[in-house]
C-alpha positions as a Markdown table, in Angstrom:
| # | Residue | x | y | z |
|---|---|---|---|---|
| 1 | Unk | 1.0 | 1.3 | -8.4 |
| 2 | Unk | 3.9 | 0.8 | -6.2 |
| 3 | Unk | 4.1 | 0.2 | -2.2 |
| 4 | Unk | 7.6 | 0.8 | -0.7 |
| 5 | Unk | 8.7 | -1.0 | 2.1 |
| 6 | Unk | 11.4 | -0.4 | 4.3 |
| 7 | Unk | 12.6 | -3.1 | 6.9 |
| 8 | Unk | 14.7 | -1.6 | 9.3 |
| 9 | Unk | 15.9 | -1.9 | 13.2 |
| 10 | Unk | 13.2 | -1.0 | 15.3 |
| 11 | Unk | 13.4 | 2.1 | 17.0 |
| 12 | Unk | 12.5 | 4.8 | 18.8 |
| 13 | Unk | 11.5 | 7.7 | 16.2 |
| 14 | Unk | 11.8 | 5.7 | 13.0 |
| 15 | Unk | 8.4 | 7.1 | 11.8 |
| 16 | Unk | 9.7 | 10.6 | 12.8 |
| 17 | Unk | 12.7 | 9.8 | 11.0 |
| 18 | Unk | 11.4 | 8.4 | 7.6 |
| 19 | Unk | 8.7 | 10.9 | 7.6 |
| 20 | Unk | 10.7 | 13.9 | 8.5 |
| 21 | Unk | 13.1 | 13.2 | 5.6 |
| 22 | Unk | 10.4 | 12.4 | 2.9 |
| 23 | Unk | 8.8 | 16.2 | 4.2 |
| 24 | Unk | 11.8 | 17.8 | 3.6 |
| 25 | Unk | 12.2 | 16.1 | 0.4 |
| 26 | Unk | 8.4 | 17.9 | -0.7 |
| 27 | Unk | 6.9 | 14.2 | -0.6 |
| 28 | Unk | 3.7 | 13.4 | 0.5 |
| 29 | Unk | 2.8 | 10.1 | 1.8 |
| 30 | Unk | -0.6 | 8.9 | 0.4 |
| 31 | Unk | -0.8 | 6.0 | 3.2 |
| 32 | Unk | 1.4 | 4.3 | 5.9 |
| 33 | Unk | 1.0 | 1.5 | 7.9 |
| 34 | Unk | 3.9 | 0.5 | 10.4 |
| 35 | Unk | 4.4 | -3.1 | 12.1 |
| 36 | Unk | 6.8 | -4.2 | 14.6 |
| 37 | Unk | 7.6 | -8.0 | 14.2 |
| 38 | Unk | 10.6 | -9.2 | 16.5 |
| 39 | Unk | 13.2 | -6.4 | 16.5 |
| 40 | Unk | 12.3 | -5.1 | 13.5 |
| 41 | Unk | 10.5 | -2.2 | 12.0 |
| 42 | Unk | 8.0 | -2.7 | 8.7 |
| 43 | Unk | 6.9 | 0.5 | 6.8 |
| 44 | Unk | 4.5 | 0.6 | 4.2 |
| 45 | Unk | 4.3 | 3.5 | 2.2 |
| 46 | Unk | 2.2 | 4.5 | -0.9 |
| 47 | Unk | 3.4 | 7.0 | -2.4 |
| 48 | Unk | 3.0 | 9.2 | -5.6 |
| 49 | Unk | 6.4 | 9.6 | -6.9 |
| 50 | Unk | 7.7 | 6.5 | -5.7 |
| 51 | Unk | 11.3 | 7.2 | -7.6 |
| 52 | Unk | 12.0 | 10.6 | -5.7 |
| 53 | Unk | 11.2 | 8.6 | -2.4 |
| 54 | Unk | 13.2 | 5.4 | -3.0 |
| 55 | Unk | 16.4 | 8.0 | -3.7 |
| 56 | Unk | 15.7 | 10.3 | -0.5 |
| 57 | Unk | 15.5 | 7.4 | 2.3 |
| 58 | Unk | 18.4 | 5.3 | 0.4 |
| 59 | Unk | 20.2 | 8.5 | 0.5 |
| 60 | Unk | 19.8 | 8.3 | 4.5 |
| 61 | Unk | 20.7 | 4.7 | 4.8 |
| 62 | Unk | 17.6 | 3.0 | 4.5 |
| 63 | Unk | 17.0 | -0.4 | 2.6 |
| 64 | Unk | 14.1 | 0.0 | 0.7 |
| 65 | Unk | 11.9 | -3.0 | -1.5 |
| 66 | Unk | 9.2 | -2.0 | -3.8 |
| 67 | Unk | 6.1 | -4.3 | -4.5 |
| 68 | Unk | 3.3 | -4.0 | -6.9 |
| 69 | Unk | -0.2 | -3.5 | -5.4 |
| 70 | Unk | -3.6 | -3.1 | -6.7 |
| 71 | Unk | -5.9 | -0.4 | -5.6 |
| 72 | Unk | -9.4 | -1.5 | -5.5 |
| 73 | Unk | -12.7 | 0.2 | -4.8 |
| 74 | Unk | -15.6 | -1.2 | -3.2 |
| 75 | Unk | -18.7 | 0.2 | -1.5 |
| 76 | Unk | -18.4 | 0.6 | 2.6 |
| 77 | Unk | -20.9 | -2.0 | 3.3 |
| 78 | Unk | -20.4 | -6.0 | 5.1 |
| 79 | Unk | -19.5 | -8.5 | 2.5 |
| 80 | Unk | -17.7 | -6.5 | 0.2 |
| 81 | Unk | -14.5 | -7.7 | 0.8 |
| 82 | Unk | -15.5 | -11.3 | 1.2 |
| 83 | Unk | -16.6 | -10.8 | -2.2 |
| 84 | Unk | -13.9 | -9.5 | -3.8 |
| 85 | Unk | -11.2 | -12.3 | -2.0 |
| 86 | Unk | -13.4 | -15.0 | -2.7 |
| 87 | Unk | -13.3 | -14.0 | -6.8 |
| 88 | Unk | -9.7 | -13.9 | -6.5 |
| 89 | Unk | -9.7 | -17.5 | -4.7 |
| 90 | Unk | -11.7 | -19.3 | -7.3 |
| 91 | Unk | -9.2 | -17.2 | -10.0 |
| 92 | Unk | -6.1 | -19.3 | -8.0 |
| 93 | Unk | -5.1 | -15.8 | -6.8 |
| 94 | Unk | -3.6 | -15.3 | -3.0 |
| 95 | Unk | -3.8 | -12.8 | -1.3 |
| 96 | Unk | -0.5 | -11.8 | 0.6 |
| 97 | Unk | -1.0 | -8.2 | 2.1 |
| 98 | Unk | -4.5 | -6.2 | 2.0 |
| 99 | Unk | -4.8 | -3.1 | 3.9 |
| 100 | Unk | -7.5 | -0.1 | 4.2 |
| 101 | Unk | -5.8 | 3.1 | 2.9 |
| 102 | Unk | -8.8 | 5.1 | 2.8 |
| 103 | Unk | -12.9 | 5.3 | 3.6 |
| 104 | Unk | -15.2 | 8.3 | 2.3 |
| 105 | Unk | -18.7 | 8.4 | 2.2 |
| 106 | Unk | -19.7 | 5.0 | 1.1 |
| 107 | Unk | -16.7 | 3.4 | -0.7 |
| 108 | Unk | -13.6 | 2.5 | 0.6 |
| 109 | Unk | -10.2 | 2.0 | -1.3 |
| 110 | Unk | -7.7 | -0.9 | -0.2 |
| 111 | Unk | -4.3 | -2.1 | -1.1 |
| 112 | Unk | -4.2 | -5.5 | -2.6 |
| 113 | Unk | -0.8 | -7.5 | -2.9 |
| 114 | Unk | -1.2 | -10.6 | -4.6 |
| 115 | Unk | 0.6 | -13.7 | -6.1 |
| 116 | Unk | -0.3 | -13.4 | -9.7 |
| 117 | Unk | -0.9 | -9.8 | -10.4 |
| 118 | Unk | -2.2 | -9.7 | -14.1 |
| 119 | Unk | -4.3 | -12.5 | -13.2 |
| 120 | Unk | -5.9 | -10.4 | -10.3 |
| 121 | Unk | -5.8 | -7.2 | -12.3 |
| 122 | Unk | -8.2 | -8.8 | -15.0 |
| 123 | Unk | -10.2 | -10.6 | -12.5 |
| 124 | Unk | -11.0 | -7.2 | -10.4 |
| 125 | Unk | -10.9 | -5.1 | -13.0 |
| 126 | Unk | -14.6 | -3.5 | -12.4 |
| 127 | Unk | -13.1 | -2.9 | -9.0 |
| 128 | Unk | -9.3 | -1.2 | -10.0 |
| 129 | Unk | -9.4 | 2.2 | -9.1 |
| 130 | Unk | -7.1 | 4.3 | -10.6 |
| 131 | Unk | -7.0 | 7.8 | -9.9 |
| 132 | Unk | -4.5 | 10.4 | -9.3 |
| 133 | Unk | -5.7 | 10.5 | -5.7 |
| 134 | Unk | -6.1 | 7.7 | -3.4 |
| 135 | Unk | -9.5 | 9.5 | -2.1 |
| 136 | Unk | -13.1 | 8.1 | -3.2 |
| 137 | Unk | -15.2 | 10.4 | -4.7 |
C-alpha cells in the first residue's frame, strides 16, 4: 500500500483545502494524520486510489511524495506493538513512521514505514493485513 504525503506551507485551512479538493474529486480518505514541524505542514494520507489523488492535489499545486507502508494487524491489548517492533529490530529492520489508522473491537490496524520493506514484509507476514478496507473485522 501507498501513503501520500504532502509537505506544504503551513496554513490556515490546508486540511480544508486538501480535503475539500479530494471530496470533490469522489475520493475518500481512509486515514489522515497532519503535523506541523517549523513552518511547515505534513499530511499523511492513505488512500484507496492513490493515482486519482496524486493527479487532483498536483493539479492544485501541491507537491506530493508517495512512500510504501505496511498495514499490520494486531490484537488491542499491551505488548502488542512491542512485540511486533522488537521482531523487526532483531530482523535489522527500522522503523521510521508507525501510526494508528484504525481500532475495532479487539484488533487494531497501524501503518508501518520501514527501512527494508521486503525484509519487514516477510518478517510480519502473519501480521500483514490486507483488505480492501482498512477496518478490522
Amino acid at each position: 500500500m501507498k501513503e501520500i504525503i504532502v509537505v506544504v506551507e503551513d496554513k490556515v485551512g490546508l486540511l480544508a483545502d486538501i480535503s475539500y479538493l479530494l471530496a470533490k474529486a469522489k475520493i475518500n480518505i481512509d486515514a489522515v494524520s497532519v503535523e506541523i514541524i517549523g513552518t511547515k505542514g505534513i499530511i499523511h494520507l492513505t488512500i484507496k486510489d492513490e493515482k486519482k489523488a496524486i493527479e487532483v492535489l498536483e493539479n492544485n499545486g501541491y507537491k506530493v511524495v508517495t512512500s510504501d507502508i505496511l498495514v499490520i494487524k494486531l490484537q488491542d491489548q499491551p505488548g502488542e506493538l512491542s512485540r511486533l517492533s522488537k521482531l523487526l529490530a532483531a530482523g535489522g529492520v527500522n522503523i521510521e513512521n508507525v501510526h494508528l489508522l484504525t481500532k475495532s473491537k479487539d484488533m487494531a490496524l497501524f501503518a508501518l514505514k520501514v527501512d527494508k520493506f521486503k525484509k519487514a514484509e516477510k518478517l510480519l507476514g502473519e501480521y500483514l493485513h490486507v483488505a480492501d478496507e482498512l477496518v478490522p473485522q
